[in-house]
DOGU-937039 format. One record per residue: residue in one letter; x, y, z of N, C-alpha, C in turn. Coordinates in pm, whole numbers, padded with zeros to 5 digits, always signed. Layout:
! DOGU-937039
AXYZXYZXYZ
...
END
This chain:
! DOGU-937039
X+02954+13775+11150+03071+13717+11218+03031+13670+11357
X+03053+13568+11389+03030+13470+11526+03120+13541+11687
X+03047+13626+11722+03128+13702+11818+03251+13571+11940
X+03327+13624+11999+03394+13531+12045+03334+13467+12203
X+03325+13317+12220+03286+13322+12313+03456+13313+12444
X+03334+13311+12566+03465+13291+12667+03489+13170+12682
X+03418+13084+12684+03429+12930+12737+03485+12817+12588
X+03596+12846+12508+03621+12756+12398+03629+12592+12485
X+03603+12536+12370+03647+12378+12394+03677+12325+12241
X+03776+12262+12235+03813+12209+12097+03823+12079+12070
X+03907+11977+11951+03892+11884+11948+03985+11809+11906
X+04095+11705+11950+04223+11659+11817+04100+11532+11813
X+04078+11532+11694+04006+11424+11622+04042+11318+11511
X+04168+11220+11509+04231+11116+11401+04096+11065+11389
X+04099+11005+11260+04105+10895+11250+04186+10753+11229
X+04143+10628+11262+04286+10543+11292+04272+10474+11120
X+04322+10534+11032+04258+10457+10881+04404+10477+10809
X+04487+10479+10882+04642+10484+10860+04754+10601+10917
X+04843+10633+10886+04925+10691+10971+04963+10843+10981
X+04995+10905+11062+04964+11046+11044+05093+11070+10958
X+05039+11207+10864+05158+11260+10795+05188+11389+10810
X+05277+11482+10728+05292+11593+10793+05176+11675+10778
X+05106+11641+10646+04998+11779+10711+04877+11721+10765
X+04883+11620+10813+04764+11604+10921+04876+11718+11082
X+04988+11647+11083+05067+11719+11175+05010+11852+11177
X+05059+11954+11101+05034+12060+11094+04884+12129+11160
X+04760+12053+11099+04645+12071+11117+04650+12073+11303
X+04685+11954+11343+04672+11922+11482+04722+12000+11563
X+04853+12047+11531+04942+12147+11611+04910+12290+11599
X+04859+12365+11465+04799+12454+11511+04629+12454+11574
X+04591+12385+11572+04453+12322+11669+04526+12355+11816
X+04625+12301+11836+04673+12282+12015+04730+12424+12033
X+04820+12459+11932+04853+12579+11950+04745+12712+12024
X+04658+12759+11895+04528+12826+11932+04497+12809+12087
X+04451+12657+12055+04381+12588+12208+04455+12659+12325
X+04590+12669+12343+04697+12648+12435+04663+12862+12474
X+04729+12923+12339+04754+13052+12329+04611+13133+12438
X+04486+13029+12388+04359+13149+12390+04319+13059+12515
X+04339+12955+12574+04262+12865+12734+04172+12840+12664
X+04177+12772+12569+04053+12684+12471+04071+12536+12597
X+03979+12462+12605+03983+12292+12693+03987+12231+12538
X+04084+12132+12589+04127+12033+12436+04076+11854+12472
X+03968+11819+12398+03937+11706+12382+03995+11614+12293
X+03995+11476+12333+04078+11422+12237+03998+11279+12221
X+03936+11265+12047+03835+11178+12002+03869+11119+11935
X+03840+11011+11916+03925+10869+11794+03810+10872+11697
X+03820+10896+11598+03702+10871+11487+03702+10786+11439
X+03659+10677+11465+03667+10541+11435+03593+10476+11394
X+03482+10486+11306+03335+10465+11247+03380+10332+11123
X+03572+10413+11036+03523+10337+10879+03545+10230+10967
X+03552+10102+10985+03609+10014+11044+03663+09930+10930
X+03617+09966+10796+03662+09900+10718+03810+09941+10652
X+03812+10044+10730+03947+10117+10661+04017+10150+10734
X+04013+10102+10919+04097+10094+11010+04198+09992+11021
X+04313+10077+11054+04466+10004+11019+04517+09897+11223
X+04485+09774+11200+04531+09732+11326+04661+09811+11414
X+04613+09851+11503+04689+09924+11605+04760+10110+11547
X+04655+10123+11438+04680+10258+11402+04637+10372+11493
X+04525+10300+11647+04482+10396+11724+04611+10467+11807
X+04690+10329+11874+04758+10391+11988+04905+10443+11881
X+04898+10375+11739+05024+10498+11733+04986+10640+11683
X+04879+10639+11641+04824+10796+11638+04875+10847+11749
X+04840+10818+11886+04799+10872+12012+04988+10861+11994
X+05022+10822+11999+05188+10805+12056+05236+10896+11969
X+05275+10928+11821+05300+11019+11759+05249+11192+11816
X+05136+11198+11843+05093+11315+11910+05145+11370+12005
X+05199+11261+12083+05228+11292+12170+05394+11271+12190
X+05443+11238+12080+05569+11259+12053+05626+11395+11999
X+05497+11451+11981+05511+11611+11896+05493+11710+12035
X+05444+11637+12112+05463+11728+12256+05317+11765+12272
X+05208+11703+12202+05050+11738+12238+04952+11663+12339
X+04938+11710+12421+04839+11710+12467+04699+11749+12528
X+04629+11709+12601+04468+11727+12591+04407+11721+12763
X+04317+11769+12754+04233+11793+12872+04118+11686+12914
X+04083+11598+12816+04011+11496+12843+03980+11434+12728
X+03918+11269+12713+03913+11203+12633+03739+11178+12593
X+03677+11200+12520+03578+11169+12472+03582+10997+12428
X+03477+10959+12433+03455+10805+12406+03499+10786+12263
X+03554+10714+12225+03524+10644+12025+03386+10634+11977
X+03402+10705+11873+03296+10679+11772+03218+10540+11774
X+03341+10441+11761+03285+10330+11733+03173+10235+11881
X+03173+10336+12018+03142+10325+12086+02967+10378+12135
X+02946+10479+12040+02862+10563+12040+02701+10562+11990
X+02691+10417+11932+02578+10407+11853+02462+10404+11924
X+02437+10385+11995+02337+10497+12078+02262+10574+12013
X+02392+10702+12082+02361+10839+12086+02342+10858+11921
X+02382+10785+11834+02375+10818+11679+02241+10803+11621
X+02183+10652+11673+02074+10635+11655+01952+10684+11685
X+01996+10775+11827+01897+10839+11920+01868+11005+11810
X+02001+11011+11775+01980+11142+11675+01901+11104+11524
X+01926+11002+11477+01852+10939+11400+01679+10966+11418
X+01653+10903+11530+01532+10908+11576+01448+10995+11555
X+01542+11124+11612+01493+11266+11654+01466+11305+11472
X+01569+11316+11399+01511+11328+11212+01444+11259+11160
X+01382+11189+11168+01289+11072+11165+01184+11152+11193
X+01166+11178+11290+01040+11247+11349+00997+11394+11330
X+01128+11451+11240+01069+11573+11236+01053+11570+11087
X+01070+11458+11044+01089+11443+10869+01201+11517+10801
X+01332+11521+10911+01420+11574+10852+01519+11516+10693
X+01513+11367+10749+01568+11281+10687+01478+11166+10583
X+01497+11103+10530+01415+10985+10439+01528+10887+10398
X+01402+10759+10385+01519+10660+10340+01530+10620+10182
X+01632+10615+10128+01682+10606+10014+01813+10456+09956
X+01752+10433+09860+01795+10267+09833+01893+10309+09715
X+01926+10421+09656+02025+10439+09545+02145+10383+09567
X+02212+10297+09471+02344+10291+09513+02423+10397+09457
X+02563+10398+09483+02676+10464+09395+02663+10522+09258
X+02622+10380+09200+02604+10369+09048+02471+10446+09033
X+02377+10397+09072+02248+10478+09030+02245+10605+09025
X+02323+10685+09128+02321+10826+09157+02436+10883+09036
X+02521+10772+08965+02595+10855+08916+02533+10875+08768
X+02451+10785+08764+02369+10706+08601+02237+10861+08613
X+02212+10870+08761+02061+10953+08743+02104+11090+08728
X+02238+11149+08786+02236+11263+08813+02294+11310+08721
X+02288+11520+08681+02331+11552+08598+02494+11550+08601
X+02593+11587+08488+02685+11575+08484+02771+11617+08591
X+02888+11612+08654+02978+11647+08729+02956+11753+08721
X+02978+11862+08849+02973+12017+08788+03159+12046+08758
X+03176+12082+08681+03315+12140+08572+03385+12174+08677
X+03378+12266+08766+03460+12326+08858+03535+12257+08980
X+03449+12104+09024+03467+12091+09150+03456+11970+09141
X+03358+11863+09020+03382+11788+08988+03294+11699+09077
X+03178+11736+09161+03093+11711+09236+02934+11650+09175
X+02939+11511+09180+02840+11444+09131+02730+11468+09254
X+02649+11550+09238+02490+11594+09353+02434+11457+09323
X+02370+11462+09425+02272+11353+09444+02114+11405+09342
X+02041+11349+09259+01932+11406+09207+01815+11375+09350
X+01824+11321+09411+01626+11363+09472+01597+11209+09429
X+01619+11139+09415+01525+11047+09338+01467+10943+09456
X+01543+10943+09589+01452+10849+09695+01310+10938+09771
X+01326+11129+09739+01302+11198+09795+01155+11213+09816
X+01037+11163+09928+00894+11158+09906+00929+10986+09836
X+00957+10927+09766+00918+10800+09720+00860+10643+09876
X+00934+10682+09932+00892+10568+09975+00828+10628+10136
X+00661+10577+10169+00577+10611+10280+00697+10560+10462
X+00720+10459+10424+00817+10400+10545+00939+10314+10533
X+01028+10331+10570+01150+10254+10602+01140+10118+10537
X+01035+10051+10602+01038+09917+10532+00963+09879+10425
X+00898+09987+10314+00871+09966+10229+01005+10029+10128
X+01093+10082+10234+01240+10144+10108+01265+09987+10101
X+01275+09904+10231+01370+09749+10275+01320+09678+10170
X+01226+09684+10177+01131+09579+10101+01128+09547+09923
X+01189+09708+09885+01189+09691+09735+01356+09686+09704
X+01431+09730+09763+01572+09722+09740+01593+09569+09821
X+01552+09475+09917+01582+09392+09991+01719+09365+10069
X+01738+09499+10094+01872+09552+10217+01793+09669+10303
X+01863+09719+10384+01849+09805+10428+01879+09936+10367
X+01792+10048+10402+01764+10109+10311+01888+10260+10387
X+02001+10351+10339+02071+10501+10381+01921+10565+10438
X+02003+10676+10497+01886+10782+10538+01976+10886+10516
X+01901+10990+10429+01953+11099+10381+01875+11222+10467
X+01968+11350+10448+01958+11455+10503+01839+11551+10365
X+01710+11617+10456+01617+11629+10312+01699+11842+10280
X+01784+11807+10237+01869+11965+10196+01790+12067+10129
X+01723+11985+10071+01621+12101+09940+01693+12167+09865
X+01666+12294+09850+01748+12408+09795+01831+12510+09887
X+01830+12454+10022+01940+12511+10150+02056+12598+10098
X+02038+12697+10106+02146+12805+10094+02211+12846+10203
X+02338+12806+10248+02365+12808+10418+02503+12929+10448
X+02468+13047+10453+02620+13138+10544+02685+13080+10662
X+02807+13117+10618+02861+13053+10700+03033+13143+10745
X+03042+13172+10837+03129+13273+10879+03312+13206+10982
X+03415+13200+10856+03545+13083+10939+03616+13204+10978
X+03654+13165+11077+03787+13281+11101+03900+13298+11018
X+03917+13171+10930+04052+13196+10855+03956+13210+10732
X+03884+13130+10688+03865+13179+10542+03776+13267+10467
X+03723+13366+10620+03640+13396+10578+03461+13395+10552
X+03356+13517+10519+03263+13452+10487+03251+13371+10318
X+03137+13296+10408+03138+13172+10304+02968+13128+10262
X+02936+13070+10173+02778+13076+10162+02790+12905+10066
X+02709+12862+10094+02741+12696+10043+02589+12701+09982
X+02537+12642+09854+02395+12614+09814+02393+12476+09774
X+02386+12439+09833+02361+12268+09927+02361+12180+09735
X+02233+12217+09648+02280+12153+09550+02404+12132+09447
X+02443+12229+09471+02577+12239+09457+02723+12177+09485
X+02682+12156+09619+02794+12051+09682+02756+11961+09675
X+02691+11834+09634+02621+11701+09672+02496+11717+09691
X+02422+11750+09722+02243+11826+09768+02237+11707+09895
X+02096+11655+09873+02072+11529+09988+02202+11442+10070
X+02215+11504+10193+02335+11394+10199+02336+11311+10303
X+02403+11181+10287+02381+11038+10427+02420+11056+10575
X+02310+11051+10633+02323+11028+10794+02300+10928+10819
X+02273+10788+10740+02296+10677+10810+02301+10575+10688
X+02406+10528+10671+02492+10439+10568+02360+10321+10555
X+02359+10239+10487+02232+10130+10435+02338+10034+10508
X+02455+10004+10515+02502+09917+10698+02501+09882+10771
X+02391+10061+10835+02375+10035+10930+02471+10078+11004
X+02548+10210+11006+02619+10279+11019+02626+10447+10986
X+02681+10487+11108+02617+10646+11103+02690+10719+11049
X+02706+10809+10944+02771+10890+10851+02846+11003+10949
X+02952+11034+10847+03009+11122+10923+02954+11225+11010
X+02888+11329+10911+02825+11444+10946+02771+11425+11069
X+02637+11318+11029+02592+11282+11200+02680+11297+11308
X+02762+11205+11315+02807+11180+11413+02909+11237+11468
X+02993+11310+11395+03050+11435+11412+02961+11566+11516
X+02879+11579+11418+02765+11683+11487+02724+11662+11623
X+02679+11501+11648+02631+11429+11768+02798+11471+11909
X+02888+11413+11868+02998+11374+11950+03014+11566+11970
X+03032+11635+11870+03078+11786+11920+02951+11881+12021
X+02845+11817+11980+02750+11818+12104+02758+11816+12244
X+02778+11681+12230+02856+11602+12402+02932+11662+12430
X+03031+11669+12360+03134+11703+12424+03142+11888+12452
X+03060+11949+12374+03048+12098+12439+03121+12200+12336
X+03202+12098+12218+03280+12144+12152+03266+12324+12087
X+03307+12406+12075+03260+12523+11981+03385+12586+11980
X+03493+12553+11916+03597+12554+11871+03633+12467+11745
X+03645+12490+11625+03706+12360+11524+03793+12389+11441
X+03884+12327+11421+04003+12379+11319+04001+12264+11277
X+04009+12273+11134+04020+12146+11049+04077+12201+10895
X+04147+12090+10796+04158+12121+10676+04072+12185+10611
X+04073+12303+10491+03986+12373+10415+03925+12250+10303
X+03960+12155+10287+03928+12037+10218+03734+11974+10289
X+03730+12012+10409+03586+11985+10480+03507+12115+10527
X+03557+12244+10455+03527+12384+10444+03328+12373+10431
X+03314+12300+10324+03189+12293+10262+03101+12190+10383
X+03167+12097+10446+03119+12039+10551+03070+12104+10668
X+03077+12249+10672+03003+12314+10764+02901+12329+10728
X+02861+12360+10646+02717+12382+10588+02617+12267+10621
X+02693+12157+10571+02612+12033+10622+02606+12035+10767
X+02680+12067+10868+02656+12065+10974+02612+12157+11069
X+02577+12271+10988+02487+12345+11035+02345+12315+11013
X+02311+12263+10902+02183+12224+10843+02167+12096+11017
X+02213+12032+11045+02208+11898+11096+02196+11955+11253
X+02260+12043+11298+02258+12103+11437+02147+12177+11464
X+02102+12238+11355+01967+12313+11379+01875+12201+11351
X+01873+12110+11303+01727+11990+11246+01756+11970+11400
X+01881+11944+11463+01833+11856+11610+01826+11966+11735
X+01784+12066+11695+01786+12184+11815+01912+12237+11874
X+02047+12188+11860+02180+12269+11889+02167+12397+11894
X+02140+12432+11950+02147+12601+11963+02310+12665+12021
X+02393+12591+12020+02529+12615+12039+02616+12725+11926
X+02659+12842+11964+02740+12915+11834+02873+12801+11810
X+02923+12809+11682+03080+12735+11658+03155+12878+11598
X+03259+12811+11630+03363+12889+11561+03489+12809+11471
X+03480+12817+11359+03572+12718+11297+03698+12830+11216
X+03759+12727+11161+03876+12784+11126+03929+12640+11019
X+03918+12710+10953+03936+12576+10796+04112+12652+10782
X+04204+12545+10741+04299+12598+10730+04363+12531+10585
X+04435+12612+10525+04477+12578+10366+04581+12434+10354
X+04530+12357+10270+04670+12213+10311+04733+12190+10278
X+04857+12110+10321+04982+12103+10280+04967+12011+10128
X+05035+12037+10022+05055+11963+09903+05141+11912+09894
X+05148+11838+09786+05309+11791+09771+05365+11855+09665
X+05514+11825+09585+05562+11888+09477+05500+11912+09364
X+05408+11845+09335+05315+11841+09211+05166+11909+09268
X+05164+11964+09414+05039+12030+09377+04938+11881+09408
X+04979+11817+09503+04831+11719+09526+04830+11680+09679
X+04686+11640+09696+04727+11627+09823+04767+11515+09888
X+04854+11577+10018+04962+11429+10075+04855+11327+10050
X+04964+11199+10067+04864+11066+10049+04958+10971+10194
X+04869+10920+10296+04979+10803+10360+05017+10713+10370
X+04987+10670+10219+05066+10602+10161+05197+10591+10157
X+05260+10754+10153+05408+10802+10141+05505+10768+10241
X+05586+10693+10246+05640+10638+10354+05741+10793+10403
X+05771+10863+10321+05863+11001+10335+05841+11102+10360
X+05679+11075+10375+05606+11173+10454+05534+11164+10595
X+05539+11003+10645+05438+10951+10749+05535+11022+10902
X+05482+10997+10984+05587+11050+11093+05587+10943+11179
X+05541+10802+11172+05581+10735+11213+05720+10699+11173
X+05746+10692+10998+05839+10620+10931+05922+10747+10965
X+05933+10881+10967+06036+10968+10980+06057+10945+11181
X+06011+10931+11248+06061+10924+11392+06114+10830+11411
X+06129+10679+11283+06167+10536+11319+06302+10550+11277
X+06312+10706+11160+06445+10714+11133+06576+10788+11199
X+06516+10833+11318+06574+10909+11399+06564+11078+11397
X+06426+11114+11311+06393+11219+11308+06374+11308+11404
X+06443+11437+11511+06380+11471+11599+06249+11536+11578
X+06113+11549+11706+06012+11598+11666+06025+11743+11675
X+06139+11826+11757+06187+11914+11684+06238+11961+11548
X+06271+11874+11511+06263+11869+11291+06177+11886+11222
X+06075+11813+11302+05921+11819+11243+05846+11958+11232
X+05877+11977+11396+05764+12131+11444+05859+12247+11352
X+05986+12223+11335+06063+12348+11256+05983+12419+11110
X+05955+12251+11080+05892+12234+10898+05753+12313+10935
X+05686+12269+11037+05552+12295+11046+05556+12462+11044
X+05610+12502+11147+05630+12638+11199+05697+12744+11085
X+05716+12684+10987+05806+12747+10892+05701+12760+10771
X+05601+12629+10751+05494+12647+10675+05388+12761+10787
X+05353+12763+10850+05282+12892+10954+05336+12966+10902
X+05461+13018+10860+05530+13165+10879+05536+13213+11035
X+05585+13096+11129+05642+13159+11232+05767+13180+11242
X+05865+13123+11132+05990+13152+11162+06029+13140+11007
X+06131+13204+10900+06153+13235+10773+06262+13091+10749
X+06250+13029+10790+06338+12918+10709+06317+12793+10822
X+06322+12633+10774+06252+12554+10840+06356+12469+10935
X+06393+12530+11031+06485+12564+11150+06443+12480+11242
X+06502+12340+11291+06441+12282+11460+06412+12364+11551
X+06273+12334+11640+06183+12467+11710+06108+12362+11817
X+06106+12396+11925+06032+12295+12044+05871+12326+12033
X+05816+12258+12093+05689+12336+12056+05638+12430+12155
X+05726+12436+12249+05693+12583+12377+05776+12691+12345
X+05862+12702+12240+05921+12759+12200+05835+12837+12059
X+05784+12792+11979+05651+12796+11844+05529+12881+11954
X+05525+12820+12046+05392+12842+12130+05410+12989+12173
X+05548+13022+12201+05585+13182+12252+05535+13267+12112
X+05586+13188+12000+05552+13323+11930+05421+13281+11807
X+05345+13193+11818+05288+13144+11705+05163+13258+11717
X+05137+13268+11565+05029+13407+11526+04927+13322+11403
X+04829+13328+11436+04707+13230+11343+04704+13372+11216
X+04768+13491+11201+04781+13591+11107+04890+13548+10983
X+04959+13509+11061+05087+13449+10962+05101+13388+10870
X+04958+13293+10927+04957+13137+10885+04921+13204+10706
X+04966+13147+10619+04968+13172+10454+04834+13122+10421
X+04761+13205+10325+04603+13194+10301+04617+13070+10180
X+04743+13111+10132+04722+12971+10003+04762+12819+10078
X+04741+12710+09981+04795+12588+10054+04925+12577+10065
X+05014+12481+10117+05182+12571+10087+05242+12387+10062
X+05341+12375+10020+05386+12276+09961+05528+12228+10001
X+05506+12044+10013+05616+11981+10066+05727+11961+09942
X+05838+12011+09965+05958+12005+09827+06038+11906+09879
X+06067+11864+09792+06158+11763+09804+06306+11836+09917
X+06342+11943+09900+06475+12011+09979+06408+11976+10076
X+06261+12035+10182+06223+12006+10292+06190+11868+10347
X+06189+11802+10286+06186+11629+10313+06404+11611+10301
X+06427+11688+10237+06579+11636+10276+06609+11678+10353
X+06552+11799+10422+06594+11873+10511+06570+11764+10635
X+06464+11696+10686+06406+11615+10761+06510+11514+10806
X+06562+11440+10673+06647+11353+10656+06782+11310+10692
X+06822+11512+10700+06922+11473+10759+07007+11453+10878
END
């Protein structure tokens, strides 16, 4: 277990690839909550990398919704999409220690080479097949005639891993995906990277995020130690909101977005009630301020299973 440090720093991290819904809500507010309760410093980062899947002017209503929920932050970290640099500079550094290799597989190839889905999770691994094949970069360029991903070399990485909410946890890298991309054939830096890179800078060792990127620690522990991070984290994966059928939100849902519920005259007291009621801070989903949640909110409460949007609680919203 990751003893506690004194100095937290955390992170509200959107991305702008459409509009927040309630359980991105949820995620964020107990993030600020924690932050607020324990004198965590709260950074606030735009993840802005897909560009292909960024929604025109989805940045500043992220930021406006957030802050319609009553959140705010201690300082702003640069955009992703600002950063390529420092991405490439980390690039560099795996490069040189032979952490990484370049690999020309597409989609299809990896799904044609590798063994079947595993049954449980439904996770197509990458087989190895760029792995040792090609001496340099531009002999990957040269036979695919694009630019060639750069993958993370995982091996057989068996990684512990210790969350405050869920527990210990142990990930065996082939298992989840095996080899995985730190730098898109684009020409563009993969999540993990750059995630890893930006929580660097910024000092981060605090993270609360959906249990849906649970297994994404592993990868980013593998990636913090290849680049010398010697920083402890402390994360906290938290269970996510579903919908009536048991899937997860989509924002697509216009009845779930909180732009489309605040355009309807929703108070963001309506909102934090629902939220605070999925926490188990209060037994029925009751309008609640958020300095009011903040007096009594308990990260014990919070329900270990995922917990689910019903149609009564969307009418409840409504009315």
């Amino acid at each position: 277990m990751i003893e506690r440090m004194e100095h937290g720093i955390t992170r509200l991290a959107p991305s702008p690839t459409g509009a927040l819904h309630l359980g991105n809500a949820r995620t964020f507010v107990v993030n600020w909550l924690l932050a607020r309760q324990r004198g965590w410093r709260v950074l606030y980062r735009l993840e802005d990398l897909d560009t292909a899947r960024t929604k025109p002017g989805s940045a500043e209503a992220t930021e406006s919704i957030l802050r319609w929920l009553g959140l705010d932050w201690d300082d702003t970290q640069p955009r992703q999409s600002t950063r390529t640099e420092a991405y490439l500079e980390a690039l560099s550094a795996l490069r040189e220690s032979s952490h990484v290799y370049p690999c020309i597989c597409s989609r299809k190839d990896i799904a044609l080479a590798a063994s079947a889905p595993h049954v449980e999770d439904g996770v197509v691994c990458y087989p190895g097949t760029c792995r040792g094949r090609f001496a340099t970069a531009d002999e990957a360029q040269a036979q695919a005639g694009r630019l060639p991903a750069w993958r993370f070399d995982a091996g057989e990485s068996s990684v512990p891993c210790f969350d405050q909410f869920a527990g210990e946890q142990t990930f065996y890298l082939p298992r989840i995906g095996g080899d995985f991309v730190v730098y898109r054939n684009e020409n563009i830096p993969g999540y993990q990277l750059a995630v890893v890179v930006d929580d660097h800078a910024g000092g981060v060792n605090r993270i609360v995020r959906g249990d849906d990127l649970l297994d994404s620690t592993a990868r980013q522990t593998l990636l913090r130690g290849a680049l010398g991070y010697t920083e402890a984290v402390e994360y906290y994966h938290l269970p996510l909101v579903l919908d009536e059928e048991g899937n997860r939100l989509a924002k697509r849902r216009d009845d779930i977005r909180l732009e489309d519920l605040r355009a309807s005259g929703v108070a963001p007291e309506a909102v934090l009630g629902v939220l605070a009621y999925w926490c188990g801070s209060q037994d029925a989903p009751e309008p609640m301020s958020l300095t009011e949640w903040l007096a009594k909110f308990d990260i014990e409460t919070l329900p270990a299973d995922p917990v689910n949007l019903t149609p009564s609680l969307l009418a409840k919203l409504a009315r």
